[in-house]
BAMAR-946367 format. One line per 4 residues: their letters; for each residue x negated, y, z negated of C-alpha. Coordinates in Angstrom, 2 decimals. Layout:
REM BAMAR-946367
A	X,Y,Z | ...
REM end
This chain:
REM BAMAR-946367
XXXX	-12.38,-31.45,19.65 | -12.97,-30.97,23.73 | -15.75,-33.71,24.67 | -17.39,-33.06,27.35
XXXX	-19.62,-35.53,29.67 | -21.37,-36.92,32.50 | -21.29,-40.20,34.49 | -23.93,-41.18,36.20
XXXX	-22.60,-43.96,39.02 | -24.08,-46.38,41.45 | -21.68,-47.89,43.96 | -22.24,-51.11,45.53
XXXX	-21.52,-49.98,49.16 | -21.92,-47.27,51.43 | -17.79,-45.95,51.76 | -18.49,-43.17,49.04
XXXX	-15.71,-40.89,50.32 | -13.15,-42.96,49.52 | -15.16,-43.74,45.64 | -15.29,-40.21,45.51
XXXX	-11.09,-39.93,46.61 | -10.09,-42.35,43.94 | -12.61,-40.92,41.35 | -10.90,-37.21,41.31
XXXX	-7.44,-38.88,40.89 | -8.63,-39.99,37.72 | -7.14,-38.01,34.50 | -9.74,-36.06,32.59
XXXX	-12.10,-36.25,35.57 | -12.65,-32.43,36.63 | -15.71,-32.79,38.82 | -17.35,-35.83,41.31
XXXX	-20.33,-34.83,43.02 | -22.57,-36.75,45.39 | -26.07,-37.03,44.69 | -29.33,-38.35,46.18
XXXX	-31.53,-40.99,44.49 | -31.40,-43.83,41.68 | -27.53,-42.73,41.22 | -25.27,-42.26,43.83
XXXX	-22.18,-39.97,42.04 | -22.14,-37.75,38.91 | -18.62,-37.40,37.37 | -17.69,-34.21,35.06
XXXX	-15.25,-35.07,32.49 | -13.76,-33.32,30.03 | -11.36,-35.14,27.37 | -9.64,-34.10,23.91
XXXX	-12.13,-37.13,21.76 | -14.75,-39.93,22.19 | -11.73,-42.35,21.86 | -10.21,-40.94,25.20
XXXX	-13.45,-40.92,27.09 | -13.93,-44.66,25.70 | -11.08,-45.27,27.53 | -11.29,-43.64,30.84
XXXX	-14.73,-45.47,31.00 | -13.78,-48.80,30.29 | -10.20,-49.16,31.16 | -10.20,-46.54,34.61
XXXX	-13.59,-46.60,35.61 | -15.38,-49.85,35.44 | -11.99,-51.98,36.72 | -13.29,-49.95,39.95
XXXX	-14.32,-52.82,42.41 | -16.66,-50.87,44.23 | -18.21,-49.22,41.69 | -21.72,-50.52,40.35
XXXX	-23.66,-49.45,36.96 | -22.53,-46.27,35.08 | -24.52,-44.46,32.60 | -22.85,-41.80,30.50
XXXX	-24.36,-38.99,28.92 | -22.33,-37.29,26.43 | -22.84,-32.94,25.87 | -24.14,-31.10,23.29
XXX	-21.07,-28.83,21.66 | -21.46,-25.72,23.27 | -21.82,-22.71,20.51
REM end
C-alpha cells in the first residue's frame, strides 16, 4: 500500500534554501515547497507503509538541527 503525506515544518532560522537542499535529498521525499505563514515548508512524501513514513519522520527528519515543529497529515486513499 503507497502512503501518501504531508509535512508541515517550521524551521528555527531564516537559511531555508539550504533546509529545503537537504530536505529533497531525503528518500521518499518527492516534493518541498516554501510557504508563507504559521509553517514555513510543506514536504510531499510518498512511501510503500506507515512503518516507512514512521521512519523518515523520526529517524531523517527530526535529527535535522535546524528544523523546528513538524506536523504530519497523512492522505485519504485515492479511489
Amino acid at each position: 500500500m503507497v502512503v501518501f503525506a504531508y509535512t508541515l515544518i517550521r524551521a528555527e532560522h531564516s537559511d531555508s534554501e539550504k533546509l529545503v537542499a537537504k530536505l529533497k535529498k531525503l528518500r521518499f521525499v518527492k516534493e518541498v515547497t516554501s510557504v508563507y505563514g504559521e509553517y514555513d515548508m510543506v514536504v510531499k512524501t510518498e512511501t510503500n507503509s506507515i512503518e516507512e513514513l514512521n521512519v523518515l519522520i523520526y529517524n531523517e527528519l527530526r535529527k535535522i538541527p535546524s528544523l523546528g515543529a513538524t506536523t504530519t497529515m497523512i492522505t485519504l486513499q485515492q479511489k
